[in-house]
SENUVO-199216 format. One record per residue (C-alpha): residue in three letters; x, y, z; residue number from 1. Coordinates in steps of 0.1 Angstrom, whole numbers, padded with zeros to 4 digits. Example, Ala and Ser with C-alpha at 12.3 -4.5 7.8 and 13.67 -1.06 7.14 Angstrom:
SENUVO-199216
r/u/v/w/k
Ala/0123/-0045/0078/1
Ser/0137/-0011/0071/2
This chain:
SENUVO-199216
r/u/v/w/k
Unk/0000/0000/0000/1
Unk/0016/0035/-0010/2
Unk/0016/0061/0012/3
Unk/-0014/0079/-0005/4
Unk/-0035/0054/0006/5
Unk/-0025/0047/0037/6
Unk/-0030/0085/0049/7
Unk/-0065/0083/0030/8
Unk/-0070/0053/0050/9
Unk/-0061/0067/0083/10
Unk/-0079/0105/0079/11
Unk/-0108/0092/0067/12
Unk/-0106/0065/0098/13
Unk/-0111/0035/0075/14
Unk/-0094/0012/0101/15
Unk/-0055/0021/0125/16
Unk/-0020/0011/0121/17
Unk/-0003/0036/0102/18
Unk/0000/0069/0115/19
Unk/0010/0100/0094/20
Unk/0031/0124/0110/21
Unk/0048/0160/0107/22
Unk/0064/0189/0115/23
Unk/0076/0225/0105/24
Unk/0111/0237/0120/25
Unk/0122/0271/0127/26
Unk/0155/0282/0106/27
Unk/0174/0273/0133/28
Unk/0164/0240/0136/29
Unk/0161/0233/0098/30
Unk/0199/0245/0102/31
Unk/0207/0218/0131/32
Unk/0186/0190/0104/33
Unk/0215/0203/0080/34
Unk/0243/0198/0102/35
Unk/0230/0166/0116/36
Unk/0222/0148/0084/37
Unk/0233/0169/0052/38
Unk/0206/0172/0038/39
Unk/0182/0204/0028/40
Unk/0149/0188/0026/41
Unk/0136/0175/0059/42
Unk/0104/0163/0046/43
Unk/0116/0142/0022/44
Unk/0142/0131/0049/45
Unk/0118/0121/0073/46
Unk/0091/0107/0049/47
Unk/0063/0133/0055/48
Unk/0031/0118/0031/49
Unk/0020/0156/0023/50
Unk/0034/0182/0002/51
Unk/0024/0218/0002/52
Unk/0016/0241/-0031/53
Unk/0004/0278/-0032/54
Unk/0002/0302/-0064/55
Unk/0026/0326/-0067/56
Unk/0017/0360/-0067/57
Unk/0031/0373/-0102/58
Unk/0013/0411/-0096/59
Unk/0035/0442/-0089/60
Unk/0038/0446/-0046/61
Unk/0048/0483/-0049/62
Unk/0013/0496/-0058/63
Unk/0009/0486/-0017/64
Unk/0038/0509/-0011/65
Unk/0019/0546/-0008/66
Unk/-0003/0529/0027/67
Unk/0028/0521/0044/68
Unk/0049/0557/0044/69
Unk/0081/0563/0059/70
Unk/0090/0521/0061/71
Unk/0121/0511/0054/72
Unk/0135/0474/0053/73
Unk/0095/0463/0052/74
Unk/0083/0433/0033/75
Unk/0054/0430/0020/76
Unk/0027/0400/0016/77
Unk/0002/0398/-0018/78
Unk/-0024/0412/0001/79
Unk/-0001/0445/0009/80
Unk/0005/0437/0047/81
Unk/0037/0448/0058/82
Unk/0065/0428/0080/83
Unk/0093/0441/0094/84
Unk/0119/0422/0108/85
Unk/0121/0418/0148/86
Unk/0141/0415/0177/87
Unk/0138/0381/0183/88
Unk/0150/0351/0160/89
Unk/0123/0348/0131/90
Unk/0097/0369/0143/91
Unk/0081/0402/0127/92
Unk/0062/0433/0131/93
Unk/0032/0434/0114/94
Unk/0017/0470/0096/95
Unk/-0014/0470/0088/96
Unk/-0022/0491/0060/97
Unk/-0061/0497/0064/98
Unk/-0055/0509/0097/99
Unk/-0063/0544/0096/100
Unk/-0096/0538/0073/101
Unk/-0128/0559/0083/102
Unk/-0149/0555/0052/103
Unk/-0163/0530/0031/104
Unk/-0146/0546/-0001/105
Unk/-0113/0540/0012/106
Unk/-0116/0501/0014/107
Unk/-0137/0504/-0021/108
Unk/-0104/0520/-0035/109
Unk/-0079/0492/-0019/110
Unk/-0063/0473/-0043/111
Unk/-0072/0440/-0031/112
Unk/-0056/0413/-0048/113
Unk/-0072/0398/-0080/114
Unk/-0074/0359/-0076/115
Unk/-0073/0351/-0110/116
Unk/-0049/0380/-0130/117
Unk/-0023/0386/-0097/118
Unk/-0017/0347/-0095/119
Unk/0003/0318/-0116/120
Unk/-0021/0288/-0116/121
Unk/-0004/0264/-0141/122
Unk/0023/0260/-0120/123
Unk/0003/0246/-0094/124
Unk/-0013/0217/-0118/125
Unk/0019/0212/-0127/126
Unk/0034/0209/-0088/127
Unk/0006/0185/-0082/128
Unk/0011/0163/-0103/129
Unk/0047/0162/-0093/130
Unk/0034/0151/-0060/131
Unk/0008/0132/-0066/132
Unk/0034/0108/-0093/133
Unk/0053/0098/-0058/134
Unk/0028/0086/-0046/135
Unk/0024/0115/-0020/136
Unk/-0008/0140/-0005/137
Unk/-0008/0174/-0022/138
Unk/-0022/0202/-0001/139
Unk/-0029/0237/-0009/140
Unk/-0022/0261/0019/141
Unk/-0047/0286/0023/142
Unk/-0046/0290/0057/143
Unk/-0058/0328/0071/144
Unk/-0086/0323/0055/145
Unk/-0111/0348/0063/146
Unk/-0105/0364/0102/147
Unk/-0068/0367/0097/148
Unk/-0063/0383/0068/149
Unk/-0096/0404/0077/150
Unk/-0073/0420/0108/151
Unk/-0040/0413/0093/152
Unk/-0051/0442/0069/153
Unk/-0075/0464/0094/154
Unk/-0058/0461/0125/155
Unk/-0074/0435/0152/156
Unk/-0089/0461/0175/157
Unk/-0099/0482/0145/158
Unk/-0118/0451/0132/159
Unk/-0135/0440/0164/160
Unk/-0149/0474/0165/161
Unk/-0160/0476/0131/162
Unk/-0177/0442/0136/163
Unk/-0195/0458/0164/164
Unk/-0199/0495/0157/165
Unk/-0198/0495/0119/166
Unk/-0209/0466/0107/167
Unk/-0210/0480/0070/168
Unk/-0172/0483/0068/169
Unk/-0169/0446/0088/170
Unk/-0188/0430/0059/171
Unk/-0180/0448/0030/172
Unk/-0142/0438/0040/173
Unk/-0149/0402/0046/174
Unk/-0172/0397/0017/175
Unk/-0142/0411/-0005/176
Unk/-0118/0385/0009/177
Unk/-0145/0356/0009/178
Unk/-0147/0363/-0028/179
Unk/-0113/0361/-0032/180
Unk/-0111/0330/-0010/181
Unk/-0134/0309/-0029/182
Unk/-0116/0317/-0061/183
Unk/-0083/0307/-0046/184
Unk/-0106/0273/-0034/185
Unk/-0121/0269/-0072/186
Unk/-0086/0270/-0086/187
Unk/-0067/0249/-0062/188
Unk/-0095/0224/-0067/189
Unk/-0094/0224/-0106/190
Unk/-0055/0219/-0100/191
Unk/-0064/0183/-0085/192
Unk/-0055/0191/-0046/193
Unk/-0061/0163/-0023/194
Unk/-0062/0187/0007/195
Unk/-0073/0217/0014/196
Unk/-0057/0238/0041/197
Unk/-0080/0267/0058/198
Unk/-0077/0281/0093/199
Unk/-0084/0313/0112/200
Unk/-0075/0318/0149/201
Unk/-0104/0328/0169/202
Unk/-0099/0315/0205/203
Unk/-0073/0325/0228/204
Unk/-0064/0294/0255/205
Unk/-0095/0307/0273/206
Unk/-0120/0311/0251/207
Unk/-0131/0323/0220/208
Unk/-0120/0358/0209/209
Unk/-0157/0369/0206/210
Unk/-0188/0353/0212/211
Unk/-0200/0322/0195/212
Unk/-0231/0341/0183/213
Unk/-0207/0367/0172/214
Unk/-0186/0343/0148/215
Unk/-0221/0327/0133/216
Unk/-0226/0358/0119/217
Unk/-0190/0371/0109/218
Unk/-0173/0343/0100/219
Unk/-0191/0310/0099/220
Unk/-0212/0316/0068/221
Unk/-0182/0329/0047/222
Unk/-0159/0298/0058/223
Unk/-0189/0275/0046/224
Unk/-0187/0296/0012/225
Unk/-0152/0292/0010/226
Unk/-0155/0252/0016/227
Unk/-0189/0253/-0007/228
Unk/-0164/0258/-0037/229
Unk/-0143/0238/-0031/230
Unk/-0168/0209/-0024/231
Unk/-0190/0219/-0060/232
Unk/-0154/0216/-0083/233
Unk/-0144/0182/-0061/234
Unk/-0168/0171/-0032/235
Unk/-0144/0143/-0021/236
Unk/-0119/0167/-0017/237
Unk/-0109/0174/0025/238
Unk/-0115/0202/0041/239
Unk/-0083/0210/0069/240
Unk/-0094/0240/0094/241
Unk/-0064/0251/0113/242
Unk/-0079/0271/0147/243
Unk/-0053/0274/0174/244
Unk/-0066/0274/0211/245
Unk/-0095/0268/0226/246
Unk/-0124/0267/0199/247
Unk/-0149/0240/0215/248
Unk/-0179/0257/0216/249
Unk/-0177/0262/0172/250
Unk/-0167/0226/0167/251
Unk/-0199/0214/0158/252
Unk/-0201/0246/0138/253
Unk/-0172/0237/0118/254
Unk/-0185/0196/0110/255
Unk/-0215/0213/0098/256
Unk/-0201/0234/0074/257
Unk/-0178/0203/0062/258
Unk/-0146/0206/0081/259
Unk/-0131/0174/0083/260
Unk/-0102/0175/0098/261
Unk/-0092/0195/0128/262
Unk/-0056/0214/0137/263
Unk/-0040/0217/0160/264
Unk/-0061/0202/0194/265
Unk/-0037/0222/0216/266
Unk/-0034/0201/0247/267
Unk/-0025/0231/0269/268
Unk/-0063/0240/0265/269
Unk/-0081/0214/0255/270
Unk/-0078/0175/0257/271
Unk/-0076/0153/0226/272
Unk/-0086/0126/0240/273
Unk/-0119/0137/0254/274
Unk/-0124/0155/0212/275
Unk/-0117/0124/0201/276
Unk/-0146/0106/0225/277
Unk/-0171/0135/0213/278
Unk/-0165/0136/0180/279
Unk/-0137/0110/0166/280
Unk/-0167/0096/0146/281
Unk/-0170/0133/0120/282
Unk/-0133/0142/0130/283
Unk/-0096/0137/0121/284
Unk/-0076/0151/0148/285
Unk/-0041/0166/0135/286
Unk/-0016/0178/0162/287
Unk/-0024/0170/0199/288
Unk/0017/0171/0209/289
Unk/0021/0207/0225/290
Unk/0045/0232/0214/291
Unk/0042/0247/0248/292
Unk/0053/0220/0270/293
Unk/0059/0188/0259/294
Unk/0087/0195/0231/295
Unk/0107/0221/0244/296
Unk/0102/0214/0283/297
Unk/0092/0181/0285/298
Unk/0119/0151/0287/299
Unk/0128/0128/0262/300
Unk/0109/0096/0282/301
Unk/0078/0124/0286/302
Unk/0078/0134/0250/303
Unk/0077/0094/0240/304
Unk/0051/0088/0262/305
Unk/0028/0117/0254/306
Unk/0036/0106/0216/307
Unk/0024/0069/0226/308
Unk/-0003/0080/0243/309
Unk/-0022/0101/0218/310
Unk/-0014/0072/0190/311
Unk/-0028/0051/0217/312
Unk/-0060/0067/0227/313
Unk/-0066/0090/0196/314
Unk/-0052/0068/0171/315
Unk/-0081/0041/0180/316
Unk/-0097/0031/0145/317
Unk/-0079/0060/0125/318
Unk/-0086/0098/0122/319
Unk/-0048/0109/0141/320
Unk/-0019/0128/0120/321
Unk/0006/0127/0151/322
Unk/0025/0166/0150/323
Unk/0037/0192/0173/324
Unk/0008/0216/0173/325
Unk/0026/0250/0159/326
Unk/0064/0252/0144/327
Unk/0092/0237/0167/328
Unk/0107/0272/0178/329
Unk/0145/0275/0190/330
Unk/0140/0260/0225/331
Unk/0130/0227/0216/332
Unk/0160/0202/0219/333
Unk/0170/0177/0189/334
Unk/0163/0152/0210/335
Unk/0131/0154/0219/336
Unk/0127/0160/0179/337
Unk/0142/0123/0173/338
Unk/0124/0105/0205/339
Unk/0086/0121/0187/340
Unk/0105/0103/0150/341
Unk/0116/0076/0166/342
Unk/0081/0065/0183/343
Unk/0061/0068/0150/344
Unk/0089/0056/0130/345
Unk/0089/0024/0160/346
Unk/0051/0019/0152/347
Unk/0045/0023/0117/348
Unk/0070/-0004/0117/349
C-alpha cells in the first residue's frame, strides 16, 4: 500500500496502524537537520506523506507601497501587509495598511488582490502532479482564511470594533476577501489538490476571541462559502481548518459546514482525548503534541510517552496525524525531535 493510501485510510478513519506524522522547523532547527544529516529537505528526509503548493503572486507589490509611508526594510505580503523584521530570531512586526480607514470609499479603492490575473495557476497543476506521481498527499495552503487576513489588513482592535460599531465596513471587507477566497478554493481544486488547508485563529487558550453568536454571523457563513467551492469543483476533496486554542464551543459549527479534519487540538487548553470521544466519529484530529510544554520542556521519556499516548488513545480506528501543534521554535531540543520520529517511526513499523 503507497503512502497515499494509507494517509487516505487513516484520515478518513477506514481502520488504525499507520499513522502520518509532521512537523515544520524554525530556521534554526532546519539548520541543526542540516548539520546533523546533510541534507536540505527535511520532509523528504523524514518521509512526511504531504506536500504543500500555493500560487505565486506574479502582480507588482509596490502599488501597496503609498499605505505604508516612511518604512524602510518592510516586506510586503500579496495582500499589501507589511512585515518588518524583529528583535527576536524569526519573528516580525506586522503593519497594517487599512489601519487608519474611516470610510467605506477607502476600502472600495484598496487594491485588493485579483485571484485570478495577480496569481500563476499552471504552475500549481503542474506541482501536483509532481506530487501526486510519488505517490504523495498534495495540499494547498490557504490558511488565514477569512479572520486573519480580515485583521491582518484592518488592524485587530480596528476590526472587532468595526464588527460591532460599523458593521458596514466589517462586511464589506470580509465579503471582499471571501470572494477572493473561494476563487483561490475553485482554482486549487481544478489543480487536483487532495487537501485543502483553511484556518483562522479565533480562540485564545480561554476562550473564543468573541462570542459564539458573534462568529455565526461574521465568519461562519463565509468559511462555509469558502469550503462550498471547493466541495462543488471536487466534493471528495478534504477540508483541513487550522484554529489554534480553545475553539470547543464552534466545533460542531465547523462539521457542519464540512470541516473534516481538525488542527491543532492544543493540549494546553483542551484535551484530545476527550475530542476524540465526542467527536472521533465526523473528525480527524491533526496535532495533539504541545509546542508549549511537551517539546521544548518536556523530557525525552515524557515526549515518548505523550507521543504513545495520543497514537494510543486518539489513534483508535484512525482519524490521528501525530504533530507538534505550531512550528518547533529555538527551544526545543533535537532530541526530543528524534524521540517524537523515533516513536512513529517504531510503530508504523
Amino acid at each position: 500500500m503507497s503512502v497515499r493510501e494509507k494517509f487516505f485510510r487513516s484520515v478518513r478513519r477506514q481502520g488504525e496502524g499507520y499513522v502520518p506524522y509532521e512537523f515544520n522547523l524554525c530556521p534554526s532547527l532546519q539548520d541543526e537537520f542540516k548539520k546533523r544529516y546533510g541534507e536540505i529537505e527535511y520532509n523528504s528526509y523524514f518521509e512526511f506523506p504531504c506536500r504543500y503548493v500555493e500560487s505565486q503572486f506574479t502582480a507588482d507589490i509596490s502599488r501597496y507601497h503609498r499605505f505604508h509611508p516612511n518604512l524602510k526594510d518592510t516586506h510586503f505580503s500579496d495582500w499589501g501587509v507589511g512585515y518588518k523584521k524583529g528583535s527576536v530570531a524569526h519573528f516580525t512586526e506586522m503593519k497594517h495598511p487599512m489601519r487608519d480607514f474611516k470610510s467605506l470609499e477607502e476600502f472600495k479603492l484598496y487594491p485588493y488582490p485579483d485571484p485570478i490575473a495577480d496569481y500563476s495557476w499552471d504552475e500549481v497543476s503542474v506541482k501536483v502532479n509532481e506530487i501526486k506521481a510519488n505517490n504523495l498527499v498534495a495540499v494547498a495552503r490557504m490558511a488565514m482564511t477569512i479572520f486573519e487576513i480580515s485583521w491582518y489588513l484592518r488592524g485587530m482592535d480596528n476590526l472587532m470594533i468595526d464588527m460591532v460599531m460599523n458593521p458596514d465596513l466589517a462586511n464589506y471587507h470580509m465579503d471582499r476577501i471571501t470572494e477572493i477566497r473561494c476563487e483561490f478554493a475553485r482554482r486549487y481544486t481544478q489543480a487536483g489538490i487532495d487537501l485543502l488547508h483553511l484556518g483562522d485563529d479565533v480562540s485564545t487558550q480561554l476562550d473564543m476571541m468573541m462570542s459564539p453568536d458573534m462568529w455565526r454571523i461574521y465568519i461562519k457563513p463565509r468559511l462555509e462559502a469558502v469550503i462550498s467551492a471547493a466541495k462543488q469543483v471536487n466534493p471528495n476533496i478534504l477540508i483541513f481548518y487550522h484554529g489554534d486554542g480553545n475553539l470547543q464551543k464552534i466545533i460542531p459549527d465547523l462539521i457542519e459546514v464540512g470541516v473534516e479534519i481538525l488542527n491543532p487540538i492544543q493540549p494546553e487548553c483542551m484535551d484530545p482525548v476527550e475530542i476524540k470521544k465526542q467527536y472521533g466519529d465526523k473528525l480527524t484530529l491533526w496535532g495533539t503534541v504541545g509546542t508549549q510544554t511537551t517539546m521544548p520542556f518536556g523530557t525525552v521519556h515524557e515526549v515518548r510517552e505523550t507521543c504513545i499516548k495520543m497514537i494510543r488513545d486518539v489513534g483508535k480506528g484512525g482519524g490521528l496525524v501525530l504533530a507538534p501543534t505550531h512550528t518547533l521554535e529555538p527551544e526545543v531540543p533535537w532530541e526530543n525531535i528524534q524521540a517524537f520520529i523515533d516513536v512513529v517511526r517504531d510503530h508504523n513499523r
